[in-house]
N, C-alpha and C positions, 0 to 999 in steps of 0.2 A: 299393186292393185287392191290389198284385200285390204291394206290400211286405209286406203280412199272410201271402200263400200262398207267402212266401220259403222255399226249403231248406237253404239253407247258413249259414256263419257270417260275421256279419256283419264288417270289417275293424275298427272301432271301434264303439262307442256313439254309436248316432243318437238323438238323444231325441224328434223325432218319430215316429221307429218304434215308439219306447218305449210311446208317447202312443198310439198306433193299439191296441198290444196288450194294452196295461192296457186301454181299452176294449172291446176284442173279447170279455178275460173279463169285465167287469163287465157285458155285455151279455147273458151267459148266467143270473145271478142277477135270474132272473124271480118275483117273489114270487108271482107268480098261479101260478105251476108247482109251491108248496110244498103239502105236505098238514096235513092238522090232525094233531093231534102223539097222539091218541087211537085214527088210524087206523094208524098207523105202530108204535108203541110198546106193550108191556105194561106199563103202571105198579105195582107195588107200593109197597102206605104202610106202615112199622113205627112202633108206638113203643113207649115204656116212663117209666113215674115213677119218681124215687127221689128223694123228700124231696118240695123246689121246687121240682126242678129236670126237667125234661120234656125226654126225649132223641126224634129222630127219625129215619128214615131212609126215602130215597125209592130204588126200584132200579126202572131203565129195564131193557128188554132190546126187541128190535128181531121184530117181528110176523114176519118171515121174513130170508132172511139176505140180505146186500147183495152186488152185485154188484162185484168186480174194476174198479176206475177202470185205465185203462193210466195209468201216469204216463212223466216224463222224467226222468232221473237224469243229473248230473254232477258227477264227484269233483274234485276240485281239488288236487292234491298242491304241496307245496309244497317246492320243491327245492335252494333257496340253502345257501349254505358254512353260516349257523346252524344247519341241522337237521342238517347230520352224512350222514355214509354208515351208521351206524346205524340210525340213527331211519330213512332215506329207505327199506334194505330190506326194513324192518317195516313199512314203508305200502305198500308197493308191494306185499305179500303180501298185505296186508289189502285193498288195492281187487282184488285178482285174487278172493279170497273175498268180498265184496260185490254183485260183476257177479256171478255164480253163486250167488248164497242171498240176496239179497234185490232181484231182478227177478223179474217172471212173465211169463207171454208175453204179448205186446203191448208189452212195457216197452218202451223206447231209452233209450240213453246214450252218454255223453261223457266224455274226460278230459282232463284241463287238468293243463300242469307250470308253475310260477312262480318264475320269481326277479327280476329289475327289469324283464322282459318275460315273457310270456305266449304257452305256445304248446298247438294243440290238437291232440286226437291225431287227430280226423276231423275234414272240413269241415262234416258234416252229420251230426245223427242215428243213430246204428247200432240195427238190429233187437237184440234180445238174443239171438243163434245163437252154434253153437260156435264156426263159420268167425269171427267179429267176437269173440268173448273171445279167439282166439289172435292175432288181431291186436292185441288189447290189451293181451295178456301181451309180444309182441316190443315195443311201444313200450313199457311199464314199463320192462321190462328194459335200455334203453339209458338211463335217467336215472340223472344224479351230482348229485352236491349241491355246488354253487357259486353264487357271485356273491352280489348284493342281494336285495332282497326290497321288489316292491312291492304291498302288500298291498291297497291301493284300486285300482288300475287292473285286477285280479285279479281280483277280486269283483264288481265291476263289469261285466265281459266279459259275465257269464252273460246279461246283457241282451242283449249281440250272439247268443246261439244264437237260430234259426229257434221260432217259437210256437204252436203248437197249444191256444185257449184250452179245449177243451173236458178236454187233459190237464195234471195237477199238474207243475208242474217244481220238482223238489229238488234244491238243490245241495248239499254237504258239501265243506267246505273244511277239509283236514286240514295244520296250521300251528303255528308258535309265533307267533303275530300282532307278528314285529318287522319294525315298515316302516320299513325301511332306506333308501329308494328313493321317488321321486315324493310322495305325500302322505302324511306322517310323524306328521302330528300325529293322535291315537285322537278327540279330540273331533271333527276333519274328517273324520276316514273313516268315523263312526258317523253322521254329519248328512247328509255329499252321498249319500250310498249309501242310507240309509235313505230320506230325501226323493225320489231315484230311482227308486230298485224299488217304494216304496209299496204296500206286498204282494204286487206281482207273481212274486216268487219264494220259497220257504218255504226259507232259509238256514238250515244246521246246521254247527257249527263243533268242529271237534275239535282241543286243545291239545297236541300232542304232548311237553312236558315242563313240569316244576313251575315253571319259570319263563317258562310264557307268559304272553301280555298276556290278562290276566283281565278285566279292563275290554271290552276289544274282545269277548271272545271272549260274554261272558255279554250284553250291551248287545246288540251287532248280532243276535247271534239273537233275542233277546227283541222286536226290537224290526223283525222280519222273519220272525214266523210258525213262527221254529225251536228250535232247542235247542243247550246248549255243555257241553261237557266238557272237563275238562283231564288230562289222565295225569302221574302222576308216579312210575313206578315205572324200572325200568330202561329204557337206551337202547335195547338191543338190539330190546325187547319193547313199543317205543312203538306198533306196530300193533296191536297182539291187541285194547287195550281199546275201536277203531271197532267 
């Protein structure tokens, strides 16, 4: 119990911790707790003939409006000599308008910089307040873009952050997916990672140029609850399109 009620970040990947926290949320999916989907929803039915062929359409809409889940956000930048002092100032603009437009209050977040090692910018947690965006802005601000790039030991981390089963944790990992470093190969970092998280975290991954690994980047989200994009329009302007 006490490694469940932990606050800080973890120093590595424990995968019995792992094992407690994927349980803790599976233990909240109580199907006696679900409603009948008649209570919950307005259904409309359309349809329409034309010839043989019978078109239809079903539109849900929600009996009252849903409540605010708090979730946990962590951006991931990715900071090695591949992405350039370009790209790196466009992202780093971009997570500065991320943290401010798409939290609500109760949110927290984290940020992670990577190149063959992984460092975070808190140890635990941050409320979404102004006082914690401008510390977030002074730690952007001092990243450059050198060295390697390991891309599974990265991604992976997000398992070390502290877990709260009853909130979403989203990561977005903004990268050109070249692992340079540690585990190189895209079919091993798609299988241990995946087999890992096992849905425990909803991964969304952003390409920052036409030549990132497209394989990683569509595969791993798809196959961890998220979604991937790639950019390919100028260096300068690799942030705008998170």
């Amino acid at each position: 119990m006490a490694e469940a009620a932990r606050t800080e970040v973890l120093p590595q990947v424990d995968a019995a911790v792992v094992q407690e926290e994927r349980q803790a949320v599976r233990n909240l999916l109580n199907v006696r707790q679900t409603r009948e989907l008649a209570s919950a929803v307005n259904a409309t039915f359309t349809s329409a003939t034309a010839g043989e062929w019978t078109y239809f359409g079903v539109k849900l809409e929600p009996r009252a409006s849903l409540a605010l889940i708090p979730k946990d956000l962590v951006i991931l930048l990715d900071a090695s000599g591949s992405i350039g002092g370009d790209r790196l100032g466009s992202c780093r603009k971009a997570a500065r308008r991320i943290l401010r437009s798409a939290t609500n209050t109760g949110d927290r977040f984290n940020l992670v910089a990577f190149r063959d090692k992984y460092s975070y910018a808190f140890s635990r947690w941050q409320a979404c307040t102004a006082a914690s965006f401008a510390q977030a802005d002074k730690w952007l601000s001092n990243l450059a873009a050198h060295g390697r790039t390991d891309v599974f030991a990265t991604i992976a981390s997000v398992l070390t952050l502290p877990r709260d089963p009853r909130r979403p944790l989203i990561a977005l990992v903004v990268t050109d997916g070249e692992a340079t470093a540690g585990v190189r190969e895209t079919a091993q970092i798609l299988s241990r990672f995946t087999a890992l998280n096992d849905g425990l975290v909803s991964v969304y991954m952003y390409g920052v140029k036409s030549g990132a690994n497209r394989e990683l980047i569509d595969i791993l989200t798809q196959g961890n609850r998220g979604e991937g994009f790639v950019y390919d329009g100028f260096r300068w302007k690799a942030g705008e399109g998170i």
